[in-house]
N, CA, C and O atoms as a MOPAC input file, in Angstrom:
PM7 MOZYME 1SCF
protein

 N     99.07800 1   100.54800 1   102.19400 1
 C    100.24500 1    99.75100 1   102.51600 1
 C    100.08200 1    99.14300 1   103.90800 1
 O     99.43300 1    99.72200 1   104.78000 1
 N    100.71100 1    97.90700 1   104.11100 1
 C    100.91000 1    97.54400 1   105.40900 1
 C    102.11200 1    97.91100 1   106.22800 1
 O    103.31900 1    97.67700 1   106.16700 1
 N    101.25500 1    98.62200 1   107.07000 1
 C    102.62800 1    99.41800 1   108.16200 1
 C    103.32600 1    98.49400 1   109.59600 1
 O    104.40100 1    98.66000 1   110.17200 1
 N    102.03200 1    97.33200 1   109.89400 1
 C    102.47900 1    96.54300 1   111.02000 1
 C    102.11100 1    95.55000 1   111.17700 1
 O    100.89900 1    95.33400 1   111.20600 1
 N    102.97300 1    94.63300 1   111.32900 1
 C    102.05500 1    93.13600 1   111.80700 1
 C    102.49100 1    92.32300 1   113.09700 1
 O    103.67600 1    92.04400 1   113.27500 1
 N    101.76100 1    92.05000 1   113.75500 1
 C    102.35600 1    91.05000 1   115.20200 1
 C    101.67400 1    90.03200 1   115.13000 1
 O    100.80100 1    89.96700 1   114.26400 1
 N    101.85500 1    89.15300 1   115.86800 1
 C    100.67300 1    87.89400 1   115.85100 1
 C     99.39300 1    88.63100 1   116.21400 1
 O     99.38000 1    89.62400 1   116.94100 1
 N     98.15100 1    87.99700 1   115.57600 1
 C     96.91500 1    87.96100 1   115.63300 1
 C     96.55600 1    89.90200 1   115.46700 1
 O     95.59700 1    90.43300 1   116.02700 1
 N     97.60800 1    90.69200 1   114.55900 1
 C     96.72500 1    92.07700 1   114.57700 1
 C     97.86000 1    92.52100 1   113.13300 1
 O     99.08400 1    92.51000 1   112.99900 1
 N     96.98200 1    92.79900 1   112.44600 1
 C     97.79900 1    93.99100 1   111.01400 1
 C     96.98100 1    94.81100 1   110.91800 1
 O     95.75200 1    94.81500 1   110.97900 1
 N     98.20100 1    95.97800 1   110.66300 1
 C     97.65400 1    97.55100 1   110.69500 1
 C     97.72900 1    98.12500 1   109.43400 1
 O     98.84000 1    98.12900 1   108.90400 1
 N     96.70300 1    98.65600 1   108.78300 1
 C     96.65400 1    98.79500 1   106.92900 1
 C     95.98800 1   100.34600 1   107.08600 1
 O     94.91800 1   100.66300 1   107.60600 1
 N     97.04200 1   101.21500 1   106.42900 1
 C     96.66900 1   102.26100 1   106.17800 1
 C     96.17000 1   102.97600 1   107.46600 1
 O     95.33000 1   103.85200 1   107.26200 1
 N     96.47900 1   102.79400 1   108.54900 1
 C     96.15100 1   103.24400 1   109.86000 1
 C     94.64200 1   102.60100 1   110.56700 1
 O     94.12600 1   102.94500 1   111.63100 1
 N     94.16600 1   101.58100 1   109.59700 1
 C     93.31700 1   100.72400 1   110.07400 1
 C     93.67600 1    99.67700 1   110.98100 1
 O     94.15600 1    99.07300 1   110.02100 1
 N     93.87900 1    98.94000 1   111.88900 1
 C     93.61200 1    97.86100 1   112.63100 1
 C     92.53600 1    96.36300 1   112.89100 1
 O     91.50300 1    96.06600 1   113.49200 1
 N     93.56600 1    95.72300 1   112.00300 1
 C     92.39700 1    94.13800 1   112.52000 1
 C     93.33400 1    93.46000 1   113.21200 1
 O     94.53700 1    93.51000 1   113.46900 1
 N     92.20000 1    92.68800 1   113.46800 1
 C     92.55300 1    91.18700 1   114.52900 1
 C     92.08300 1    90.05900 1   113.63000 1
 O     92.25200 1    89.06700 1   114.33800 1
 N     91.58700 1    89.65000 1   112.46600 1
 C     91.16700 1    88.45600 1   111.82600 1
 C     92.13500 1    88.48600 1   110.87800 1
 O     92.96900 1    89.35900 1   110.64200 1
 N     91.88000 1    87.14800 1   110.21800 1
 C     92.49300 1    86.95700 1   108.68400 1
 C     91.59600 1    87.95300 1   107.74700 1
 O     90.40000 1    88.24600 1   107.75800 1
 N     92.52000 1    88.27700 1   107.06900 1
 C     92.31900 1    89.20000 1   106.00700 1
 C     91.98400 1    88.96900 1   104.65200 1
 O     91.71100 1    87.78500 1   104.45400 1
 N     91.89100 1    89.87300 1   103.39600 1
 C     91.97600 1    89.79300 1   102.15600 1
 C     92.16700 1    90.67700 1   101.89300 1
 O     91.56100 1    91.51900 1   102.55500 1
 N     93.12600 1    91.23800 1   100.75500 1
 C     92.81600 1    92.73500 1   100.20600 1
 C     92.86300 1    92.17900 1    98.63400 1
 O     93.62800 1    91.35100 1    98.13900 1
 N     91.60300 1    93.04500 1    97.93400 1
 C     91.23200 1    92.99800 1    96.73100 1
 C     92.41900 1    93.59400 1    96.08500 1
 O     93.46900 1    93.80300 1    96.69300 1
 N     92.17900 1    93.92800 1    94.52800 1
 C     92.88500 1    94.85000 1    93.70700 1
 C     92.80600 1    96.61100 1    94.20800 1
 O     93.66600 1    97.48100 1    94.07200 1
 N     91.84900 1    96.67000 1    94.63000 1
 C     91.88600 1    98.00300 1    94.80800 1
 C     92.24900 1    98.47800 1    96.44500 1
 O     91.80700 1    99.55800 1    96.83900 1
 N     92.80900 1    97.89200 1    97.06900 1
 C     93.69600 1    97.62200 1    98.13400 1
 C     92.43800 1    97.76900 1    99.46500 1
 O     92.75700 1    98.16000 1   100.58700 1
 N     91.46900 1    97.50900 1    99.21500 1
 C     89.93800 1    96.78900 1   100.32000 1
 C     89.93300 1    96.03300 1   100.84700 1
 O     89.57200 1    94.99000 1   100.30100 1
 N     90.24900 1    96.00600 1   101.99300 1
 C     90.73400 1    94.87100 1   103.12000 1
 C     89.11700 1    94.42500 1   103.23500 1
 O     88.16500 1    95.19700 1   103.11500 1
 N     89.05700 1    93.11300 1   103.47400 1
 C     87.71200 1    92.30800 1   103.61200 1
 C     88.35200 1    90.98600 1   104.86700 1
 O     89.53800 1    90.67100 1   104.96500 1
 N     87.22600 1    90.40800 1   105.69000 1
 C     87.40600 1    89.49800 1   106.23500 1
 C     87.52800 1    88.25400 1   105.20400 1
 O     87.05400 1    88.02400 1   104.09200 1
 N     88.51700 1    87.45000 1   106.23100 1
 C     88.44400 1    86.13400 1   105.22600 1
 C     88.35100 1    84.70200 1   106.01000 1
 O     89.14300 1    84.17500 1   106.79100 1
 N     87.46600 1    84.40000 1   105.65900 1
 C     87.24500 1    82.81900 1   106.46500 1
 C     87.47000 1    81.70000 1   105.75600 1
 O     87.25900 1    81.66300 1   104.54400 1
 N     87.90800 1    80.70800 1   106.42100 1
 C     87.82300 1    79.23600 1   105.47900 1
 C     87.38500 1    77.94300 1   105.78200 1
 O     86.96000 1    77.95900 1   106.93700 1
 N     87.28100 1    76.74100 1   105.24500 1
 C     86.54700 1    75.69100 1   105.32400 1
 C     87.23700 1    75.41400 1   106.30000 1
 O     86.55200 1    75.53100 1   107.31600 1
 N     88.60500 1    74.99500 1   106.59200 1
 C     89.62000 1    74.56600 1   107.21300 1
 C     90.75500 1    75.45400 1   108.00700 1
 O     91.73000 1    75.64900 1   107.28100 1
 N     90.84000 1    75.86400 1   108.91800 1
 C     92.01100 1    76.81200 1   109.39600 1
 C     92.54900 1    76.67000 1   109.00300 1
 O     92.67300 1    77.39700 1   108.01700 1
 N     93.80200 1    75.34700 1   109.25500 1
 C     95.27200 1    75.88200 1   108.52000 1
 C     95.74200 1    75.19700 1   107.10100 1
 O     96.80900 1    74.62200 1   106.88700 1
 N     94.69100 1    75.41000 1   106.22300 1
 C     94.38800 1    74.22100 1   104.77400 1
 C     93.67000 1    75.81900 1   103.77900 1
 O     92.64200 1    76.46300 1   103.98700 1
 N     94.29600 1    75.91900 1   103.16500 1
 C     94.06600 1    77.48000 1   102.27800 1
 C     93.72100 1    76.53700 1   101.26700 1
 O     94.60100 1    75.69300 1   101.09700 1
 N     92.23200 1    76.35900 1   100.19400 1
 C     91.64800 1    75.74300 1    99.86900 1
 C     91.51600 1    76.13500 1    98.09600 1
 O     92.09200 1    77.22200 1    98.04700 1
 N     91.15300 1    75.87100 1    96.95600 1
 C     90.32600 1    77.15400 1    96.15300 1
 C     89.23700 1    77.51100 1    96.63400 1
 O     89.23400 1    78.74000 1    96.68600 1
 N     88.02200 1    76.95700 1    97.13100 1
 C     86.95300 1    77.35900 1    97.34500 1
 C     87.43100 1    78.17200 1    98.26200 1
 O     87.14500 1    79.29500 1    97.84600 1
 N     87.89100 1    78.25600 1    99.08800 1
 C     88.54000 1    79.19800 1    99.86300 1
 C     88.70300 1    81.13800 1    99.65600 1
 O     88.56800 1    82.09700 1   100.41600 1
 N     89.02500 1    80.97200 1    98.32900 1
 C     89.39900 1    81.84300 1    97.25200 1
 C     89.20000 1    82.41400 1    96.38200 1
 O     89.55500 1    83.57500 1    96.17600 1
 N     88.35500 1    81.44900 1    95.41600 1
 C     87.82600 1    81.79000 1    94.08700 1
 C     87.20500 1    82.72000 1    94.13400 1
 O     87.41900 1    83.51200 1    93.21600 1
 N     85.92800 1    83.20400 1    95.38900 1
 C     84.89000 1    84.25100 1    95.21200 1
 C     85.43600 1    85.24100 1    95.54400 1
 O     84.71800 1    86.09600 1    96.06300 1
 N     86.81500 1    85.51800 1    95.39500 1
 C     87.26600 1    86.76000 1    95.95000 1
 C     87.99800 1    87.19200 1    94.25000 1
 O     87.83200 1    88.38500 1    93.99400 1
 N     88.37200 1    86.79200 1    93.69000 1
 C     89.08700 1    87.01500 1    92.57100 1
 C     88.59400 1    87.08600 1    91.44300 1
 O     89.16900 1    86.44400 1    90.56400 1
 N     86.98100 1    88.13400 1    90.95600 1
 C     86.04200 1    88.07900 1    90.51100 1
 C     86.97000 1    89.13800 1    89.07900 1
 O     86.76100 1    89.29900 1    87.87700 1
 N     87.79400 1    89.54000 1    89.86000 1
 C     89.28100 1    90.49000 1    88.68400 1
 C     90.54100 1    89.81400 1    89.17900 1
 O     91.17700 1    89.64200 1    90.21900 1
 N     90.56800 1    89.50900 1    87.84600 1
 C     91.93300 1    88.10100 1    87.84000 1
 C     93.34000 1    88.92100 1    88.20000 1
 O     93.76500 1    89.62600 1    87.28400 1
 N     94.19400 1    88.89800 1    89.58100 1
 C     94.94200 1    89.81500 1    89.69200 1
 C     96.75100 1    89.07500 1    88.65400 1
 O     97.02000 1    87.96300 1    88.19900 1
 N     97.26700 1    89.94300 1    88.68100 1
 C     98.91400 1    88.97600 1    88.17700 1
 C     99.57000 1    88.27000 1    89.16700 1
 O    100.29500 1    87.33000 1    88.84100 1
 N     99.40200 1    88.63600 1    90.53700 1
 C    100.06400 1    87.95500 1    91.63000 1
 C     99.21700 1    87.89900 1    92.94200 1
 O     98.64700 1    88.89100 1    93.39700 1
 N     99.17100 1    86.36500 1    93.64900 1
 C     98.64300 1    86.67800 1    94.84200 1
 C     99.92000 1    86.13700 1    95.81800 1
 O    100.81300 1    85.33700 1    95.53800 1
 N     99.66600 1    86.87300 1    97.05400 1
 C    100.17800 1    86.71000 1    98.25200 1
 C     99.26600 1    86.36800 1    99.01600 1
 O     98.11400 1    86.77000 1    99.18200 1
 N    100.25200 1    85.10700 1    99.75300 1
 C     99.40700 1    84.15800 1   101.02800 1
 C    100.68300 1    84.48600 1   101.93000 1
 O    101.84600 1    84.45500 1   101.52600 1
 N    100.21400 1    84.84100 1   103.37200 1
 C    100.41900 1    84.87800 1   104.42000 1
 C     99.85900 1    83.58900 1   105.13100 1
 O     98.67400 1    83.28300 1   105.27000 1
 N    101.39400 1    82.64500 1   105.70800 1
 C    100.71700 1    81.55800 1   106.54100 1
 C    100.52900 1    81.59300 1   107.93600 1
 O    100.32500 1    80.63100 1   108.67600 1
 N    100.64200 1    83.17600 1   108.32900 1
 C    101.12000 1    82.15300 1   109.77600 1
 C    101.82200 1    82.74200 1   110.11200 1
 O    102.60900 1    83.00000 1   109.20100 1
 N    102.30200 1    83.60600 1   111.81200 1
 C    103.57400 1    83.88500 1   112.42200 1
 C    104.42300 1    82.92600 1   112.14700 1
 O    105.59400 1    83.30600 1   112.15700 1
 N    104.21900 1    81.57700 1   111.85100 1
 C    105.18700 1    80.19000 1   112.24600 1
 C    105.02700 1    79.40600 1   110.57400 1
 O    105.60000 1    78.37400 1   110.22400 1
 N    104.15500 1    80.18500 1   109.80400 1
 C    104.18800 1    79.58500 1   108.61700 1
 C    103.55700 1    78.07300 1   108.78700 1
 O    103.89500 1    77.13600 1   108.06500 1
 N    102.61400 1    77.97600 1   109.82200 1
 C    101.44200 1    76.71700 1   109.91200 1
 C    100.63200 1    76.34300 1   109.01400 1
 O    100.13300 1    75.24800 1   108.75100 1
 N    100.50000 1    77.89500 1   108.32700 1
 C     99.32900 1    76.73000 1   107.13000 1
 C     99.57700 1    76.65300 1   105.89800 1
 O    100.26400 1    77.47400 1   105.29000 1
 N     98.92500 1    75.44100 1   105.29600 1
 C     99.38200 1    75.49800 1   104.15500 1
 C     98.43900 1    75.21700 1   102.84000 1
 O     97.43600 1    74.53000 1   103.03600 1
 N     98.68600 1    75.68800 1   101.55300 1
 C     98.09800 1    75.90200 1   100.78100 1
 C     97.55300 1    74.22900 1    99.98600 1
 O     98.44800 1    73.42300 1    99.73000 1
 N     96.39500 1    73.93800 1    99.73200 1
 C     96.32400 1    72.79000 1    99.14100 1
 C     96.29400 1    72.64400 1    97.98800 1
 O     96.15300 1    73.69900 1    97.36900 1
 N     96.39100 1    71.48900 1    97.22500 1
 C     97.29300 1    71.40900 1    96.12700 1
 C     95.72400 1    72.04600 1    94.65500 1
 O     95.92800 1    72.64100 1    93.59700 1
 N     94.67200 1    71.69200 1    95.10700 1
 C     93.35000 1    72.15100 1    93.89700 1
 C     94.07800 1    74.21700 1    94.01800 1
 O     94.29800 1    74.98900 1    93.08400 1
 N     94.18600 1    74.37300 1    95.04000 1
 C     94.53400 1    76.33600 1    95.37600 1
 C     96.14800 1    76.35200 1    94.30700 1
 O     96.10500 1    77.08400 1    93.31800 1
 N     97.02700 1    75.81800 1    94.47700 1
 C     98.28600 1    75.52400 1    93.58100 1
 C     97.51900 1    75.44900 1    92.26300 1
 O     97.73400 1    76.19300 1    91.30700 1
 N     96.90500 1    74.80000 1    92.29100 1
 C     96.62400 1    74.14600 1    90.61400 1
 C     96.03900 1    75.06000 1    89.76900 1
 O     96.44800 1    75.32900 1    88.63900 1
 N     95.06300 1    75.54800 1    90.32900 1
 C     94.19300 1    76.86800 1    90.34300 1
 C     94.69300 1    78.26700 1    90.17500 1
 O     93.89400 1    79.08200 1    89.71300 1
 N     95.78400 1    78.62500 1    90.45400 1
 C     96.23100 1    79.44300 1    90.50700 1
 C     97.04400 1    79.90300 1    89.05500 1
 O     97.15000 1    80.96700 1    88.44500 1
 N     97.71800 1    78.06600 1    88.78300 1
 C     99.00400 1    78.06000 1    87.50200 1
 C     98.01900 1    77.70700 1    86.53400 1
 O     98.53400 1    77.80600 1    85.42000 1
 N     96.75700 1    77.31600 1    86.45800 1
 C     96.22800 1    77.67900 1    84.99500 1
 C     95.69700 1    78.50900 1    84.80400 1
 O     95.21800 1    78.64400 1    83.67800 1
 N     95.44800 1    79.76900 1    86.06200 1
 C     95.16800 1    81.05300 1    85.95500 1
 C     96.20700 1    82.22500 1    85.19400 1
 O     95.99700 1    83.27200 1    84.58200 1
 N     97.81600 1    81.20700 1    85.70600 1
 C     98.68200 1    82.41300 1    85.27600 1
 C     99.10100 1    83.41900 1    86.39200 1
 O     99.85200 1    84.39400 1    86.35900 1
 N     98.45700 1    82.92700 1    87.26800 1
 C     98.37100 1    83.98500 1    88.47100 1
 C     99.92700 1    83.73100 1    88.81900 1
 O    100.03900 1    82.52600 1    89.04800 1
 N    100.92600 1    84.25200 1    88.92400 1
 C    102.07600 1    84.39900 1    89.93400 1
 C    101.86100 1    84.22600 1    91.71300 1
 O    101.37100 1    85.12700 1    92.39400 1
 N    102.22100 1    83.20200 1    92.15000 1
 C    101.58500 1    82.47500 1    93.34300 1
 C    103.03900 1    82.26700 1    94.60800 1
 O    103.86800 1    81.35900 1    94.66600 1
 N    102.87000 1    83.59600 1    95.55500 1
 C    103.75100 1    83.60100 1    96.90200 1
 C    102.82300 1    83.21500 1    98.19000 1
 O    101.83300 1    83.77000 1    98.66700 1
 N    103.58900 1    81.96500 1    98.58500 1
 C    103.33200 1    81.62300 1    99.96400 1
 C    104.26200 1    81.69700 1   100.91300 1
 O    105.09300 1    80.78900 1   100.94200 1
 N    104.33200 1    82.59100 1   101.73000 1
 C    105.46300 1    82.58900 1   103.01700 1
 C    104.83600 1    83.00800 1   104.67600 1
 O    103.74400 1    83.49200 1   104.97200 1
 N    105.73800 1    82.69700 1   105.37200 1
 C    105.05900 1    82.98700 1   106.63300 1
 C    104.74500 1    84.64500 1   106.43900 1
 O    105.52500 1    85.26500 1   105.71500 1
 N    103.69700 1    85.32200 1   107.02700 1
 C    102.77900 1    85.79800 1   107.20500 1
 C    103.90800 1    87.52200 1   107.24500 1
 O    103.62600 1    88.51500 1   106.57300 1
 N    104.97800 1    87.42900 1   108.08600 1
 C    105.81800 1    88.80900 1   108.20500 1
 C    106.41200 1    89.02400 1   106.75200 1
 O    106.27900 1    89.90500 1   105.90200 1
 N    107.25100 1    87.62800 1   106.84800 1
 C    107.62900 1    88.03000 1   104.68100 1
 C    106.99300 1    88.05100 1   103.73000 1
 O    107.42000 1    88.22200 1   102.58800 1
 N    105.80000 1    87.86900 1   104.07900 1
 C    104.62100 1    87.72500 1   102.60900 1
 C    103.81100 1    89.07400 1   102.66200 1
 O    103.01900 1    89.35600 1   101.76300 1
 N    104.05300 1    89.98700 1   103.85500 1
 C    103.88300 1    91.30100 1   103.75000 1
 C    104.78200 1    92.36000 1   103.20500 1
 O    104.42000 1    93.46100 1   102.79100 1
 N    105.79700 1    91.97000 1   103.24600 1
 C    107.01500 1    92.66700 1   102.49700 1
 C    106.78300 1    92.48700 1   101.37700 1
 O    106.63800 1    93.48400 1   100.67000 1
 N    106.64500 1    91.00400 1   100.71800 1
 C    106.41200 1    90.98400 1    99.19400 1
 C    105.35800 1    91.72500 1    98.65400 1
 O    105.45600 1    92.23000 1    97.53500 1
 N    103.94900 1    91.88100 1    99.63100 1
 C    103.19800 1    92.49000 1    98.95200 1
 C    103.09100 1    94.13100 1    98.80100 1
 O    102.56300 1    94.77200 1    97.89300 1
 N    103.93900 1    94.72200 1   100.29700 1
 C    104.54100 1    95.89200 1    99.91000 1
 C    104.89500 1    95.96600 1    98.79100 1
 O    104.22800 1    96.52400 1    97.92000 1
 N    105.85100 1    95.49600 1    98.62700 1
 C    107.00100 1    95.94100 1    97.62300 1
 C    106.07900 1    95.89000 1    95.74300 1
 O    106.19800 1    96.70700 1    94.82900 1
 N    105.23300 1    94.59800 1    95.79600 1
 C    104.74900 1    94.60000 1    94.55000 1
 C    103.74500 1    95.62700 1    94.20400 1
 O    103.51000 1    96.15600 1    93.11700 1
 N    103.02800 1    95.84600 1    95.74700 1
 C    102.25500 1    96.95100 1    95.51100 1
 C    102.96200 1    98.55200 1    94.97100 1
 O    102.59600 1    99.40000 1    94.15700 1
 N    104.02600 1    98.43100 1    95.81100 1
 C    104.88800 1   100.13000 1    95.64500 1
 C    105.76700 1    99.75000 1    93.99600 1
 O    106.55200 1   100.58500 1    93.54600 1
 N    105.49600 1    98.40800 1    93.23600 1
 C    105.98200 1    98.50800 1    91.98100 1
 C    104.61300 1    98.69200 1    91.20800 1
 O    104.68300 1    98.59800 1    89.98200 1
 N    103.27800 1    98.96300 1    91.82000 1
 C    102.14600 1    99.23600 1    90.88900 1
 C    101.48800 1    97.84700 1    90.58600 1
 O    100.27900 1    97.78000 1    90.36300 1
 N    102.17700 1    96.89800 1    90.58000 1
 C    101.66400 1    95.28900 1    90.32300 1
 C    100.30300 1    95.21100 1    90.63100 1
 O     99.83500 1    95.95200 1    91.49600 1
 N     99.52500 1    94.30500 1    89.95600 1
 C     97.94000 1    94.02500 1    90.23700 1
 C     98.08100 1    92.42200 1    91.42200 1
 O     98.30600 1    91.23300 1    91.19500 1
 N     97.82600 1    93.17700 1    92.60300 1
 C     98.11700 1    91.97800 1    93.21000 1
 C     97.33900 1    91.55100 1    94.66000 1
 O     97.58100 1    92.14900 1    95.70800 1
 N     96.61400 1    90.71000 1    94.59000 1
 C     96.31300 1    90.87200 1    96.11600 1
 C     96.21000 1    89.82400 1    96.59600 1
 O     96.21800 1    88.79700 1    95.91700 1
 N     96.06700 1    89.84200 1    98.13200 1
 C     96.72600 1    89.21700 1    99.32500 1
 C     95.43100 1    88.41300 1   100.14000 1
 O     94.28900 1    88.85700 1   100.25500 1
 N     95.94100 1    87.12000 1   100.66400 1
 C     95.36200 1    86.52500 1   101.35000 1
 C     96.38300 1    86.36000 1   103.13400 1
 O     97.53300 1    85.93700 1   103.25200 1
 N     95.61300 1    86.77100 1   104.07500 1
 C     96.99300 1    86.62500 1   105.40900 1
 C     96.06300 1    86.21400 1   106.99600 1
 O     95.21500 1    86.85400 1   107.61800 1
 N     96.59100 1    85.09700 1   107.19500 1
 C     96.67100 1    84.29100 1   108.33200 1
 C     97.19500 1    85.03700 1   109.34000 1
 O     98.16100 1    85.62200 1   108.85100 1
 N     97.07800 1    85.32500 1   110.46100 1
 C     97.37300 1    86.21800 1   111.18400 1
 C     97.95300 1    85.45600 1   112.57600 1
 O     99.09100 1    85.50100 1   113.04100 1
 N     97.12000 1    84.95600 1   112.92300 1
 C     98.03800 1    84.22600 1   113.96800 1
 C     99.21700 1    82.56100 1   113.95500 1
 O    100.38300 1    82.79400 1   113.63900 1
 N     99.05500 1    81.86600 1   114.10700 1
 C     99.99300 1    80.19500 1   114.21700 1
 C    100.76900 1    80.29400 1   112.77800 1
 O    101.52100 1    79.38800 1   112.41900 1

């Protein structure tokens, strides 16, 4: 679970980062980089979702700066995938919460702007 987030640091399971994140299905936090900082891409994405989850969570941002582009939207709804984008503090709550309902779900999160 995620226990803390401030700008530029989330704390997972008593772990500590400072980068953008990913957590798989099996709740494996991985670094996550992209073509574009604040432009969340598919290529962005795709090689992470090698197990098709039911829901992903995007974290944009303390300020909710970035934003998802429309091929990552598109990509997502002919997947079926259930698709939350919110600034970065409420899109950790959602993924709490879906996680503590058992949901197959994982998370993409922007950490700082």
């Amino acid at each position: 679970m995620i226990e803390k987030y401030q700008f530029g640091s989330i704390k997972i399971d008593g772990q500590e980062f400072q980068e953008d994140i990913f957590i798989d299905l099996e709740s494996k936090v991985n670094s996550w980089r992209r073509k574009r900082s604040h432009t969340f891409e598919k290529g962005d994405v795709e090689k992470f979702l090698k197990k098709q989850p039911k829901m992903a969570v995007f974290g944009t941002g303390e300020y909710g700066a970035a934003q998802l582009a429309e091929d990552l939207r598109d990509f997502f709804q002919e997947k079926g995938i259930e698709l939350i984008a919110k600034p970065t503090n409420q899109a950790i709550k959602d993924y709490n919460q879906a996680k503590e309902q058992g949901r197959e779900v994982v998370a993409f999160f922007h950490l700082t702007c």
